[in-house]
Structure formats: structure tokens, C-alpha cells
C-alpha positions as CSV (number, residue, x, y, z in Angstrom):
1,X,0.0,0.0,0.0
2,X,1.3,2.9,-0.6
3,X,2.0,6.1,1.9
4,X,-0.5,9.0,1.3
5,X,0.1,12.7,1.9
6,X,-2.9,14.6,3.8
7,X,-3.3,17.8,2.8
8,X,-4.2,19.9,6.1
9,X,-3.9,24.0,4.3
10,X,-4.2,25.6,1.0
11,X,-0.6,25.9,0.5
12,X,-0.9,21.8,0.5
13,X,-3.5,22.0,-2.0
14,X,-1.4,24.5,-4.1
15,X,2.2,22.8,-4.2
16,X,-0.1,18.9,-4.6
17,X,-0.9,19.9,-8.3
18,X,-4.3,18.6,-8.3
19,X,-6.5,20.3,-10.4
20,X,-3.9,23.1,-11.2
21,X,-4.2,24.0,-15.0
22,X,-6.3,24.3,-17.6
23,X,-8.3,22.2,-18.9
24,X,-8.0,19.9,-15.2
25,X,-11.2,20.6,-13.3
26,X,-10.0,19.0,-10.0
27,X,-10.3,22.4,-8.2
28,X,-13.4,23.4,-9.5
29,X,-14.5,19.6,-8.3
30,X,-13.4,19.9,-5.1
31,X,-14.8,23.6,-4.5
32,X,-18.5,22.0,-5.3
33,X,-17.6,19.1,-3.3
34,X,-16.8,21.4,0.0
35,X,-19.4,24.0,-0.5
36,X,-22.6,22.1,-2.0
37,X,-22.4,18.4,-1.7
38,X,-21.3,18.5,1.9
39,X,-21.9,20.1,5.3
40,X,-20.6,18.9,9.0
41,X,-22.7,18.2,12.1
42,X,-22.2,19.6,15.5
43,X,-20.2,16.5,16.1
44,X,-18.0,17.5,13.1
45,X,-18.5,14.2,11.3
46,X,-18.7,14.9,7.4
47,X,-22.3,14.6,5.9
48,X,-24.5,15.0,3.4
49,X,-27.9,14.4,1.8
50,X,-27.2,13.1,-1.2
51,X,-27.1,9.2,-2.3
52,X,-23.2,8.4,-3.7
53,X,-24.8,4.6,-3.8
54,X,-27.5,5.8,-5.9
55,X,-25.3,7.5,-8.4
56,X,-26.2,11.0,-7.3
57,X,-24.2,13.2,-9.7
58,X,-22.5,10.3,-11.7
59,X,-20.8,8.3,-8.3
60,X,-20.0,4.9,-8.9
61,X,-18.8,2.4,-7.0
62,X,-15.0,2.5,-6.8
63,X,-13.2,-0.8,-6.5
64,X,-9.6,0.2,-5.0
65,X,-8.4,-2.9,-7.0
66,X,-4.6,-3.8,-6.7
67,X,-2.5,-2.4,-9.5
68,X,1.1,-3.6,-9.5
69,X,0.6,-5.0,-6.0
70,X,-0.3,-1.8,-4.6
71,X,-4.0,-0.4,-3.7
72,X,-4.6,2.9,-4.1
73,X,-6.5,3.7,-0.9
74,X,-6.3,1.5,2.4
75,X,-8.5,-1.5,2.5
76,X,-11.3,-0.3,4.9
77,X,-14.6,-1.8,5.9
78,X,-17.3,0.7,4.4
79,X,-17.5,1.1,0.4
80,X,-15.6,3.2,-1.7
81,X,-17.1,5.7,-4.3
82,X,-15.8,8.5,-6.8
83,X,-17.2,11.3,-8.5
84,X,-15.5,13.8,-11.5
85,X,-16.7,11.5,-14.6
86,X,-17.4,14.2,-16.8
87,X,-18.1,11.6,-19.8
88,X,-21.0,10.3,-17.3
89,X,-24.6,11.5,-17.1
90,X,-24.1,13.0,-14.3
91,X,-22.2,15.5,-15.2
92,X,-25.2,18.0,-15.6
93,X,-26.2,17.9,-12.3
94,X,-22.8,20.1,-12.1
95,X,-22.6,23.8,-11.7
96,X,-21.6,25.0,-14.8
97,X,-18.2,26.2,-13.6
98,X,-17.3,22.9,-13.0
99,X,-17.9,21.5,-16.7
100,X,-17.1,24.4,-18.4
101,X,-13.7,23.1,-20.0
102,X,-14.4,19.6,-20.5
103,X,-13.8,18.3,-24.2
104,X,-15.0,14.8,-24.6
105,X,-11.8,14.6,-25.7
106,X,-8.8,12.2,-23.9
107,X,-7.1,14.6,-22.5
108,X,-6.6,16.2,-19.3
109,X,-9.9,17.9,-19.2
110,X,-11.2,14.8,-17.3
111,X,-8.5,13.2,-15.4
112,X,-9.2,14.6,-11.9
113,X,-11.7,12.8,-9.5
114,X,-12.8,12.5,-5.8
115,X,-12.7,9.6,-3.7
116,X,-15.0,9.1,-0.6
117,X,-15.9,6.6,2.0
118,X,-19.4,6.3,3.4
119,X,-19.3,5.0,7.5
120,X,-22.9,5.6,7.8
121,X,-25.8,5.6,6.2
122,X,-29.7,5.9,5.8
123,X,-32.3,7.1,3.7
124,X,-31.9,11.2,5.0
125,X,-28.0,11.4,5.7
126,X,-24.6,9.8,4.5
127,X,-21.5,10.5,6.9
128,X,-18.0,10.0,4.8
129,X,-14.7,9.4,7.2
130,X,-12.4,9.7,4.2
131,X,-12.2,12.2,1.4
132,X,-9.1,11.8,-1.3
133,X,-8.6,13.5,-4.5
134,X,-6.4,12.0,-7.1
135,X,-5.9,11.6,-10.8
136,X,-5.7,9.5,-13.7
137,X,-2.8,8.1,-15.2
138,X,-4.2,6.7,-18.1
139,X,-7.8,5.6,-18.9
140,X,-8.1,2.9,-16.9
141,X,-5.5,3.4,-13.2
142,X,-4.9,6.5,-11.3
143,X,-1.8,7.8,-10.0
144,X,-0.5,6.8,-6.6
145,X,1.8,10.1,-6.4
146,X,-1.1,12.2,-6.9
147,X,-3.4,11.2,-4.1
148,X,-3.9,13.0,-1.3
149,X,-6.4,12.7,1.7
150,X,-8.1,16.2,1.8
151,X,-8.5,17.2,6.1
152,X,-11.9,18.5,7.8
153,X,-9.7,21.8,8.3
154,X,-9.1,22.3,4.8
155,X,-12.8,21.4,3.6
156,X,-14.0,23.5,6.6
157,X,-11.9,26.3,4.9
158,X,-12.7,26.0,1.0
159,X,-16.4,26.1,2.3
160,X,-16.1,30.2,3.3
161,X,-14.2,31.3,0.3
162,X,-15.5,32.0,-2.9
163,X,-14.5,30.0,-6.0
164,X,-12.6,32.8,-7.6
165,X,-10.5,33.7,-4.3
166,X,-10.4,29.7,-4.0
167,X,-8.8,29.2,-7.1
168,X,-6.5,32.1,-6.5
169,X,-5.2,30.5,-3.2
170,X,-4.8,27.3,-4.6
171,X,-3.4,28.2,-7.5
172,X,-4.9,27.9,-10.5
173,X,-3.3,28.0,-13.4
174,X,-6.3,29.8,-16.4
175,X,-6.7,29.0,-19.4
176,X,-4.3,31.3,-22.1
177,X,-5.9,34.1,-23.9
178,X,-4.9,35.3,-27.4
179,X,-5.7,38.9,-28.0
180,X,-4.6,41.3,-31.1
181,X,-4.1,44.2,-29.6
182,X,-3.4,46.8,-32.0
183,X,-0.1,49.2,-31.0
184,X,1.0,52.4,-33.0
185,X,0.9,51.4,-36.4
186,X,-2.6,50.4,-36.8
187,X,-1.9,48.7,-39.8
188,X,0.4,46.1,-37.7
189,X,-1.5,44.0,-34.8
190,X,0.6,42.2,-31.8
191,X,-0.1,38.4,-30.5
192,X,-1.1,39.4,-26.4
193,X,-0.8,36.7,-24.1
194,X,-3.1,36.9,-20.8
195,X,-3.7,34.2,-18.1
196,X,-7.4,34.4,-16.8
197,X,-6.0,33.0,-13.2
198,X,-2.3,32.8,-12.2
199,X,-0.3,32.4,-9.6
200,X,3.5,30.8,-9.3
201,X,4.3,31.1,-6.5
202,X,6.1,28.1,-3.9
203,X,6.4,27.9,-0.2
204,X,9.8,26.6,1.5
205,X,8.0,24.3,3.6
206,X,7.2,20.8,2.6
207,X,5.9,19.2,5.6
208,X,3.5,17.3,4.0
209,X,4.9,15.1,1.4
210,X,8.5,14.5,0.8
211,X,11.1,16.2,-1.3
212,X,10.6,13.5,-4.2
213,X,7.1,14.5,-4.6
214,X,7.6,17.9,-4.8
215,X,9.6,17.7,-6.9
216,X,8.4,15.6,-9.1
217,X,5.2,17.9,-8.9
218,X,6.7,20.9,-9.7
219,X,8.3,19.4,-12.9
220,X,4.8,18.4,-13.9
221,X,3.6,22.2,-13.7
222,X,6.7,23.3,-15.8
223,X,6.0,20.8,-18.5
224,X,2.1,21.6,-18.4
225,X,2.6,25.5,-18.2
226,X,2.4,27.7,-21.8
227,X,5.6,29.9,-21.6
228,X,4.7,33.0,-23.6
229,X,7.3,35.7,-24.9
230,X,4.7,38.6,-24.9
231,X,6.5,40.7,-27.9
């Protein structure tokens, strides 16, 4: 099994990668998640109204099969199920924000889900002791690297912010804008480059996974990122 990271602040959120450029929707998944599928009970036990079982906003059952040896999630007694499907049904019973950059297409438009365990359960209220987010590999496994247990804290905290000062704090990178802009000649036009959300920037601290991972993160978000010479 492997060792997972729990990500207790936004600044874990932020330097995790999940969700963090356009097309992913991970963010925008999660921000739902915390602020409309989800409340907490005076004795701070994670519930909702919904039915995961009964495929309430495309949640399946999720298996946690081994893959190389190696489970994604630790074996526990209650069931498993994900959400973030945008190829499923489901998917419009989303806020719009949330679909908004989904393509059909295979790419990273769709890669990012939730993971949730249900403790208890009846026909008014589900209580969830685990929440992970993670991401796909390929079509069929997720990556073990990229899955994180998300705290009550930091749910507790993405529930009073609003999605754009959300995204900010955790951020997201926007999709790139081409503009002509025209400049002194006006028969000539220039090729602008604006980012509709951005931020770069990394803490020192790294209490949360080890170096490796950050690493290996941070080389993800180079590769992924659109470096622009704005002329």
C-alpha cells in the first residue's frame, strides 16, 4: 500500500498539483464538493444528503483494485465511491463552472476525481470518514503520487471562500488568452498573451509530502505550463 500525503492548508493543495491548470477541473471539483455536496454536524463528522450509492451526480462504485501489488486507498470496511466523470450522465447535475472546460476529448480535461468513503448511512443522511482527491494516469488506473487525503480543516476552509479567491489560493493556473491588440501602427496588430487566473508562487515548507514529490510535482507544472514571450 502505498504512503498517502494529507493535505491539512491551502498551501498543500497549491504545491499537490491537483486540479492546477487548464483544462483539469480538479479544483473546481473539489470547491462543489466542499461548498454544495457536503456540510458537518455539530459533532463534526462529514455529511451529506445526497445518495453516492445511488449515483447522485454520476458516483460509482470504486473498487480500489490492486494495481502492481499496490491499492490505491487503504483497505477499509465501508465502500468506496468516486465522483469527477465528466463523460458520465451526471455530469449535468454540475454547476456549470465545473464543466465548463471539459472536451469529450482524452485529455486532461477529465482526469481529476474525488474519492469518498461512506461510515454511515440511511435514507436522510450519508457520513463520509475519508475524502481523497487523485488523478488518472491513463484511462483505466490512477496515480499513486497524486493522491492526497483532503483534512476537515481544509474542507472547513474551501467552504467560506469563494471560487474565484479559492482558485487564486490554490493556485490555479487559467486558461491562455490570445488577444490582437493593435499598438502604434494600426496597420500592424501584436499576439497578447493573458492568463485568466495565475499564480507561481512556492512555499519553503514541505511538511506534507516528501522532497521527491515535490519535486516531481513541480516538474509536472513546468512541462504543463504555456511559456509565452509577450512581444
Amino acid at each position: 500500500m502505498s504512503k498517502l500525503g494529507t493535505l491539512n492548508e491551502m498551501d498543500h493543495l497549491k504545491r499537490s498539483g491537483f486540479g492546477g491548470y487548464y483544462p483539469r477541473h480538479g479544483l473546481k471539483l473539489l470547491y462543489w464538493f466542499a461548498k454544495d455536496f457536503i456540510t458537518f454536524d455539530r459533532s463534526n463528522n462529514i455529511t451529506s444528503t445526497y445518495h453516492p450509492e445511488r449515483g447522485d451526480f454520476g458516483f460509482c462504485y470504486f473498487q480500489n483494485r490492486l494495481d502492481q501489488n499496490v491499492k490505491l486507498l487503504p483497505d477499509v470496511v465501508h465502500k468506496y465511491y468516486e465522483v469527477g466523470n465528466l463523460s458520465s450522465s451526471g455530469r449535468h447535475d454540475f454547476p456549470d463552472y465545473v464543466t465548463e472546460d471539459y472536451t469529450g476529448d482524452e485529455d486532461d480535461s477529465n482526469m481529476d476525481r474525488i474519492i469518498i468513503s461512506i461510515t454511515k448511512m440511511n435514507d436522510n443522511v450519508k457520513w463520509f470518514e475519508m475524502v481523497y482527491v487523485t488523478e488518472h494516469i491513463d484511462l483505466k488506473n490512477f496515480n499513486r503520487k497524486a493522491t492526497y487525503r483532503i483534512s476537515k480543516g481544509l474542507l472547513k476552509h474551501i467552504r467560506n471562500l469563494q471560487l474565484e479567491e479559492f482558485l487564486e489560493l490554490a493556485g490555479y493556473q487559467g486558461e491562455v488568452v490570445h488577444q490582437l491588440v493593435m499598438i502604434d501602427d494600426p496597420g500592424v496588430a501584436e499576439n497578447h498573451v493573458t492568463i485568466a487566473v495565475s499564480s507561481d508562487s512556492d512555499s519553503e515548507s514541505d511538511s506534507f509530502m516528501n522532497e521527491q514529490m515535490y519535486e516531481s510535482t513541480r516538474s509536472r507544472r513546468r512541462n504543463r505550463r504555456c511559456e509565452c514571450t509577450i512581444l
